[in-house]
C-alpha positions as CSV (number, residue, x, y, z in Angstrom):
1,X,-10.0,-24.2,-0.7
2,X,-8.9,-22.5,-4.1
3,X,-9.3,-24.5,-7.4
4,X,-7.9,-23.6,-10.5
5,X,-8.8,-25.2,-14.3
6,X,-5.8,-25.4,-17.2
7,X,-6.3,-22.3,-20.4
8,X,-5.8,-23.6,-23.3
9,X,-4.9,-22.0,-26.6
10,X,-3.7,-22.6,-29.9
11,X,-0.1,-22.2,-29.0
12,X,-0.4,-24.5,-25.6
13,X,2.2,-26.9,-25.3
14,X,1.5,-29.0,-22.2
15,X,5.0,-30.8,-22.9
16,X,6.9,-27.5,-21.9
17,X,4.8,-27.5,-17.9
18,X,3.6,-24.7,-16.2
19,X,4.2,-20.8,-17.2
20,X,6.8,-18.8,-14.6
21,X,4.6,-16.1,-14.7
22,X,1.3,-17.8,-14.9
23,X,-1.6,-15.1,-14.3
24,X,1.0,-12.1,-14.5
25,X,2.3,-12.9,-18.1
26,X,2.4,-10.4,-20.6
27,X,1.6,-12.7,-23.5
28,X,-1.3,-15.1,-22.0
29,X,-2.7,-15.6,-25.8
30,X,0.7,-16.2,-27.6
31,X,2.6,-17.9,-24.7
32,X,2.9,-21.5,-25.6
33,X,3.2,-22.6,-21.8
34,X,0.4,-23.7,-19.7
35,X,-1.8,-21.1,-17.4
36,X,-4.7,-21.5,-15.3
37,X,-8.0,-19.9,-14.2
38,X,-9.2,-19.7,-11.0
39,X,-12.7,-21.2,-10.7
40,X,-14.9,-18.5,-8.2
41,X,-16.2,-20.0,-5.3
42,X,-18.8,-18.1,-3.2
43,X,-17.3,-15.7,-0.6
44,X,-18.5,-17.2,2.7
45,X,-21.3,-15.4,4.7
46,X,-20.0,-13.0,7.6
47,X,-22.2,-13.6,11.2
48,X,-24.0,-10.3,10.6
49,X,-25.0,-11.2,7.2
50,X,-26.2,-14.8,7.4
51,X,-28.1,-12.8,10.9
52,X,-29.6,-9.9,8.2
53,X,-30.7,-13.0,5.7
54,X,-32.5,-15.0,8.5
55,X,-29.5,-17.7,7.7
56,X,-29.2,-18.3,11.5
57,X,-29.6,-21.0,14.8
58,X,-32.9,-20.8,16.1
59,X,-31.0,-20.0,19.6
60,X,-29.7,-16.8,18.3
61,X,-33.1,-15.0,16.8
62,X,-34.0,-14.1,20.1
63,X,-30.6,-11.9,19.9
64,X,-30.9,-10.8,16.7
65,X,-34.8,-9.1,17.6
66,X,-33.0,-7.7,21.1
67,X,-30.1,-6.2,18.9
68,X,-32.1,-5.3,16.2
69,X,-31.3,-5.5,12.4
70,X,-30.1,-1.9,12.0
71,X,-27.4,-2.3,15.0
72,X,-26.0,-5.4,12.8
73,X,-25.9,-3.2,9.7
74,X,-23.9,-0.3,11.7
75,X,-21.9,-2.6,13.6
76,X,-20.4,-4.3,10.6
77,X,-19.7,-0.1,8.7
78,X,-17.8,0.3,11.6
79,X,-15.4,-2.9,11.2
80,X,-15.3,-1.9,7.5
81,X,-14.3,1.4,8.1
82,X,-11.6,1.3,10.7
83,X,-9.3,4.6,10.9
84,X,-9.7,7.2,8.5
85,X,-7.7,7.2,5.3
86,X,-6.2,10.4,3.4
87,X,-4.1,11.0,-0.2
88,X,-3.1,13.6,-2.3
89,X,-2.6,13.6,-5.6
90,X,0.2,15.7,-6.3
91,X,4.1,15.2,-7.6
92,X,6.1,14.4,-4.9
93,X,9.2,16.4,-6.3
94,X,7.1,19.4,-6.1
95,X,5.2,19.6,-2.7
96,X,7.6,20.5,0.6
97,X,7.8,17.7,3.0
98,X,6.3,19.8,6.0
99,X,2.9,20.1,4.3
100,X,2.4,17.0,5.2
101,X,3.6,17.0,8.5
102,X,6.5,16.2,10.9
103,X,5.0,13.4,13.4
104,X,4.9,10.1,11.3
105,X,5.4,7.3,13.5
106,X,5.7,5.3,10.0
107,X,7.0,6.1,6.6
108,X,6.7,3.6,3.4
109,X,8.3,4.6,-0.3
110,X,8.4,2.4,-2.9
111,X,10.6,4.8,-5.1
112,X,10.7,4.6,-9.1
113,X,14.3,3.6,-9.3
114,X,15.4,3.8,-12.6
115,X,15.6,0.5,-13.6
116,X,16.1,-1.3,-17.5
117,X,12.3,-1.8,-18.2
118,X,9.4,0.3,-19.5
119,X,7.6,1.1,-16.4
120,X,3.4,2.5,-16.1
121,X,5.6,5.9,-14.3
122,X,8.2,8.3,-14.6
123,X,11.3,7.0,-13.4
124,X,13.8,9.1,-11.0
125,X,17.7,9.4,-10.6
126,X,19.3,8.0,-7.9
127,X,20.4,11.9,-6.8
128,X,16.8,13.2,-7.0
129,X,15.3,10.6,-4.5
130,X,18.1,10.9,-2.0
131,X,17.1,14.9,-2.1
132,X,13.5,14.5,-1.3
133,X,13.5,16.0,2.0
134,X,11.9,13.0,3.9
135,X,13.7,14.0,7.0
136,X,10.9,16.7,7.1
137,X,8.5,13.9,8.1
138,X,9.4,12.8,11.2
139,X,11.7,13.6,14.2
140,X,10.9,9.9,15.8
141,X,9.6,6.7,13.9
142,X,10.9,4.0,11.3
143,X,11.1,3.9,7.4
144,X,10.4,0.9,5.2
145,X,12.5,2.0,2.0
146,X,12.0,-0.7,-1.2
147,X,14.9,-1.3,-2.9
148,X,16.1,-3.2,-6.1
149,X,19.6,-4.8,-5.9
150,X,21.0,-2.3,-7.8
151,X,20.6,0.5,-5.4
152,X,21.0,-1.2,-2.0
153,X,23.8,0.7,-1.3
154,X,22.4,3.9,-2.4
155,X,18.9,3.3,-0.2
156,X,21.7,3.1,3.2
157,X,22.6,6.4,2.1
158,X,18.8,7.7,1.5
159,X,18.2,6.7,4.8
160,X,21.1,8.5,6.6
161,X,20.7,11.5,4.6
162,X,17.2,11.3,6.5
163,X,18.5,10.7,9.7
164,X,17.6,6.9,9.8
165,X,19.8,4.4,11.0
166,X,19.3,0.9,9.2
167,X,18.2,-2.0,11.6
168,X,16.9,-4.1,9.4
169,X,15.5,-6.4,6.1
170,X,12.3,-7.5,4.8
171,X,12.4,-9.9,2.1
172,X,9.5,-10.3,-0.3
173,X,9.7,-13.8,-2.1
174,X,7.6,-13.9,-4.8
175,X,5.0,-16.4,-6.1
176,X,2.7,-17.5,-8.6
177,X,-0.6,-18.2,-8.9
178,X,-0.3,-21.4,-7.6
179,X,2.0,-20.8,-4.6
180,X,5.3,-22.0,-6.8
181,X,8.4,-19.0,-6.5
182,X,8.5,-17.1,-10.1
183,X,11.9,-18.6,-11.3
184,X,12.2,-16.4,-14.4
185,X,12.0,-12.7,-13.5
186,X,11.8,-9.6,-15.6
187,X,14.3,-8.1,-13.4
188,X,17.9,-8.4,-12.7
189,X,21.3,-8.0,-14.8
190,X,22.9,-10.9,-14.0
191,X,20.3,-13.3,-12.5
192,X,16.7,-13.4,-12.2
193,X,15.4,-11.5,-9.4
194,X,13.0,-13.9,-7.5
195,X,12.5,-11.5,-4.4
196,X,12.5,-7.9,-3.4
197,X,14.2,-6.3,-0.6
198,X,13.1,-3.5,1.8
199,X,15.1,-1.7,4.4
200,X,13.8,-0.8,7.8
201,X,15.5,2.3,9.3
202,X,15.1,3.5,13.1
203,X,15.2,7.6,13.9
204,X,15.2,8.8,17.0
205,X,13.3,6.7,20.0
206,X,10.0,5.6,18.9
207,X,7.6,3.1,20.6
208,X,7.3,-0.2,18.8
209,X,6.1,-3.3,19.4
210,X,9.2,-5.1,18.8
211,X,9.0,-9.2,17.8
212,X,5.2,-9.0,16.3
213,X,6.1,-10.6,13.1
214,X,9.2,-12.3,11.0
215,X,10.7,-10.2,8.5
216,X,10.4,-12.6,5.3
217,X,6.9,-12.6,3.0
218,X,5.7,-14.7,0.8
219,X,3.1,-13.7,-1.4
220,X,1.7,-14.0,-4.9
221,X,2.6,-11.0,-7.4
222,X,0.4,-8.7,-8.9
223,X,0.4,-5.6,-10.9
224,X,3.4,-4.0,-11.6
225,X,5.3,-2.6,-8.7
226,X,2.8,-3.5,-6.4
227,X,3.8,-4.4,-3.0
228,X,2.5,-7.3,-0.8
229,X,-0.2,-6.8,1.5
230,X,1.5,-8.6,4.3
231,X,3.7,-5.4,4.7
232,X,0.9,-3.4,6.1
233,X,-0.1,-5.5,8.5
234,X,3.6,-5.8,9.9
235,X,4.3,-1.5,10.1
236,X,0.8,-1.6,11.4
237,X,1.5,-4.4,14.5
238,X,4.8,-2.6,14.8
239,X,3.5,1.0,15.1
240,X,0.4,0.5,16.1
241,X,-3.3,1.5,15.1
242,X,-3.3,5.2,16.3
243,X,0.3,6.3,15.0
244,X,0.4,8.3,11.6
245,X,1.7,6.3,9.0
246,X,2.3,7.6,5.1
247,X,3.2,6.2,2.1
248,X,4.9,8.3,-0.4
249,X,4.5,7.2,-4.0
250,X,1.2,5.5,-3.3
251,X,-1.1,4.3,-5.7
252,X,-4.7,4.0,-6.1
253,X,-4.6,0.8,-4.8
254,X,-2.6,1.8,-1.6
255,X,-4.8,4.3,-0.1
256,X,-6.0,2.3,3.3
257,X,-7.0,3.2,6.3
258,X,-4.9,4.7,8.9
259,X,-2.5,6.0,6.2
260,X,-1.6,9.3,4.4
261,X,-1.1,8.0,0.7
262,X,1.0,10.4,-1.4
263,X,1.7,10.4,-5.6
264,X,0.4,11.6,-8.9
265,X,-1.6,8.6,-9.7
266,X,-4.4,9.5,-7.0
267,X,-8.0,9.7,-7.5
268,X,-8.0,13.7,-6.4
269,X,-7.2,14.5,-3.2
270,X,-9.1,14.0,0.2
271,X,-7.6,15.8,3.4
272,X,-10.0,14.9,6.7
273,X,-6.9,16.7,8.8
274,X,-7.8,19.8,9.1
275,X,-3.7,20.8,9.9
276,X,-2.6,19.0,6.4
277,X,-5.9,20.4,4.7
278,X,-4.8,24.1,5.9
279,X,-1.4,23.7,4.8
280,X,-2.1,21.9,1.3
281,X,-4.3,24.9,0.8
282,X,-1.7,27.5,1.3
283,X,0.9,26.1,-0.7
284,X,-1.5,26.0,-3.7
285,X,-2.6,29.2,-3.4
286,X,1.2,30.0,-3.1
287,X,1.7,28.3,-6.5
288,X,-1.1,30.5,-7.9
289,X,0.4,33.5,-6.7
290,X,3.7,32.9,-8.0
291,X,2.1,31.6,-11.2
292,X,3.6,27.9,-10.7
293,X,1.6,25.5,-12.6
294,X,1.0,21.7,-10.9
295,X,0.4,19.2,-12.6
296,X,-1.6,17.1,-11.6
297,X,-3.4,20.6,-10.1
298,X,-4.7,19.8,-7.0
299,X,-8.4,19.2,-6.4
300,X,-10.2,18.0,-3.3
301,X,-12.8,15.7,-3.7
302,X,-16.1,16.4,-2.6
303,X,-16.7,15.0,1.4
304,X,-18.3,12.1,2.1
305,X,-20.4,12.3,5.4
306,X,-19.9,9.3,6.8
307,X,-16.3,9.1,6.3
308,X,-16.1,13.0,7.4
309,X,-18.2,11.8,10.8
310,X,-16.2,9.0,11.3
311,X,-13.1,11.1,11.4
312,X,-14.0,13.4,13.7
313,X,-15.2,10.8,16.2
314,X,-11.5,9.4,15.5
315,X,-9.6,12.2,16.3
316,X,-11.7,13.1,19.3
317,X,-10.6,9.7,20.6
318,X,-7.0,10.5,20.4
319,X,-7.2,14.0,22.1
């Protein structure tokens, strides 16, 4: 159970109700509206934790001294870590699609459309994200392309250019903090944009697992541009654990596991495939030779050995 207490200000006007925007307003201190605070309730203890803390039956301590404490403590890194997870931090105008690869079962771009707001990013035309060379990426999977209004028509053309075939919708409805739709949006010409649209694009035969989930979310907004979680989990029940999924124009806050992330607002770079690691490596060393500057440069980040072993046991499994 979530509970919530009103903010009040100097400017609060509980006669005008509740703020649109509530948590994600701009203007928190200065907007007379009302908005709210979540009051933190303690995260509930997982099995293995309340075992580690002694916080269990007296039936189960005879398991827990067979098992033994450190099994617990691995057991529950392993849940954590689930597949490995790879980005690079680098301008997608600038790298060639085949460094990356060719066999992504899954591809997800949130593109920066240029759109009439001030925007954290640069913003592209229209023309240059039609030429990114995404058909480079895969010769069988599906594409989830995000799309303002604006450009629907423009993201069916993306996705013929790269030899998808549009099958389908996924509607994002928006809500507040409290679970209430946002009826006053900062986007839209006309009307107020209360939802976001992405397009779902079939090339070639892949294997999916067709009917795993419905096609409309519903899911509280956060910071700008970012995507609900509940998209993951439907490419990921559709494609599966084990197929090669990336995200181009990824964030910090996208990199997961089980997914190449791709953008210039990366924490460094970290490559565990050794195939994409070999071929990120020659293109830069291209770049120096030809005296072609990057920015950002790129720079791989230092391994971790935990996360290095648990990606080689990972691709072991799949050989």
């Amino acid at each position: 159970m979530i509970h919530f207490k009103r903010r009040f200000n100097e400017v609060t006007n509980i006669s005008l109700g509740d703020c649109s925007y509530l948590e994600s307003c701009y203007n928190k201190d200065t907007c007379p509206y009302v908005h709210y605070d979540m009051i933190p309730a303690k995260k509930p203890l997982t099995i293995a934790e309340r075992a580690i803390q002694g916080i269990i039956p007296e039936e189960s301590r005879e398991l827990l001294k067979t098992v033994g404490e450190g099994d617990v403590l691995r057991g529950m890194k392993r849940c954590k870590a689930g597949s490995p997870r790879q980005w690079i931090n680098i301008d997608i105008t600038v790298i060639p699609m085949d460094v990356l690869g060719g066999d992504f079962g899954a591809v997800m771009m949130d593109p920066p459309w240029p759109i009439h707001m001030r925007l954290p990013y640069r913003q592209m035309s229209d023309e240059d994200i039609m030429n990114l060379e995404i058909e480079k990426l895969a010769k069988n999977g599906v594409i989830f392309l995000w799309v303002t209004s604006r450009v629907f028509s423009i993201g069916v053309k993306c996705l013929e250019k790269w030899g998808y075939k549009l099958t389908d919708t996924i509607l994002w409805v928006k809500t507040n903090q409290l679970g209430g739709t946002i009826a006053t949006g900062r986007t839209g010409h006309w009307l107020n944009h209360m939802q976001e649209t992405c397009l779902v694009g079939i090339k070639g035969t892949p294997t999916l697992l067709a009917g795993t989930n419905g096609n409309v979310l519903v899911e509280k907004v956060r910071e700008t541009s970012r995507k609900p979680e509940g998209i993951y989990e439907i490419i990921e029940a559709l494609v599966g654990p084990y197929c090669p999924k990336a995200e181009i124009f990824g964030r910090q806050h996208n990199i997961r596991n089980g997914w190449l992330t791709v953008g210039n607002q990366l924490p460094s770079t970290y490559i565990h495939d050794i195939r994409i690691h070999n071929r990120l490596l020659g293109f830069a060393r291209t770049c120096r030779a030809r005296k072609v500057r990057l920015n950002p440069p790129i720079f791989f980040q230092p391994p971790d050995a935990d996360r290095d072993e648990y990606a080689k046991q990972y691709y072991l499994q799949r050989q």
